[in-house]
FIZAMI-625012 format. One record per residue (C-alpha): residue in three letters; x, y, z. Coordinates in steps of 0.001 Angstrom, whole numbers, plus 500000, padded with zeros to 6 digits. Layout:
 code     px     py     pz
  ALA      X      Y      Z
...
This chain:
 code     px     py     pz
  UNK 500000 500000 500000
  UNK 501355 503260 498885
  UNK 500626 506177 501338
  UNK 501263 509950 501116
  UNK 502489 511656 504503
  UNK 501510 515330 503757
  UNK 500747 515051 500654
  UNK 504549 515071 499674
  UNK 506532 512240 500479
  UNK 505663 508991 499441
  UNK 505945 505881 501959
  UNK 504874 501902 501647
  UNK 503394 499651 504453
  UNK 503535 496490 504886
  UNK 500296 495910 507293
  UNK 499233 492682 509649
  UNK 502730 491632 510293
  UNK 503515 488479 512615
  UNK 506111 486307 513488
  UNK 509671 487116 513988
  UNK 509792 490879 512948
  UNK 513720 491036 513282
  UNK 513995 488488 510557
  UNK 511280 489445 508531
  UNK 513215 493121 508522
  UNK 516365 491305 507673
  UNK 515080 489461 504997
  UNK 513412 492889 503398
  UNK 516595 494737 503693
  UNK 518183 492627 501698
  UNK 515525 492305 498804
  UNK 515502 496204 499039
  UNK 519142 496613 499205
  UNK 518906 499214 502299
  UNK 521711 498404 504550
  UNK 520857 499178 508260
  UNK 522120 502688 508923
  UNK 524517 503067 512132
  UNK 522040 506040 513167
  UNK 519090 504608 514196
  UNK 517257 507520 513321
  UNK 518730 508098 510125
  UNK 516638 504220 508977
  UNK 514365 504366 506107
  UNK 512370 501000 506972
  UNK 510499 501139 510471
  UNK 508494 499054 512433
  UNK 505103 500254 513779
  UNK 502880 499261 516258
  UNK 500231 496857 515560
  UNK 502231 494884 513362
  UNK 503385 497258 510568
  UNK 506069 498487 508159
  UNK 506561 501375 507012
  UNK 509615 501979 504009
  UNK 510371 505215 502938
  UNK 509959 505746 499028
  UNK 507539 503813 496662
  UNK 508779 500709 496765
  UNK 505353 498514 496368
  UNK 506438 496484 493511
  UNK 509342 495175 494894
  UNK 507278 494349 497973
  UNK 504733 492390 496034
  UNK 507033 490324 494173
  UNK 508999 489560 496751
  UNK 505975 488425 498897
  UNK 504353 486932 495624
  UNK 507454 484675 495087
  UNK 507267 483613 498822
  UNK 503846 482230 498347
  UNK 502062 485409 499657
């Protein structure tokens, strides 16, 4: 899901997470090719409560076939 914060910069969730989130971030890093930053606040992929993702950028596609080739 694509989602507009203001109106200006574009973000994508990932909604109704479970399971292990640290490896499911791992795994989505890589796919993405976002290396974790050494700032934590500097990190362009963050977890939300009530089991969500949130990547900054538009960056559905890649989410979808990724997930689609998992058997999602």
């Amino acid at each position: 899901m694509l989602c507009r914060k203001d109106g200006t910069k574009a973000t994508t969730l990932v909604k109704r997470l479970t399971g292990d989130q640290d490896l499911f971030l791992g795994e989505l890093r890589a796919v993405l090719e976002m290396p974790k930053p050494k700032n934590s606040n500097d990190d362009t992929i963050r977890y939300r409560a009530g089991g969500t993702i949130e990547i900054d950028g538009n960056r559905v596609r890649a989410v979808k076939e990724w997930l689609a080739g998992l058997g999602f």
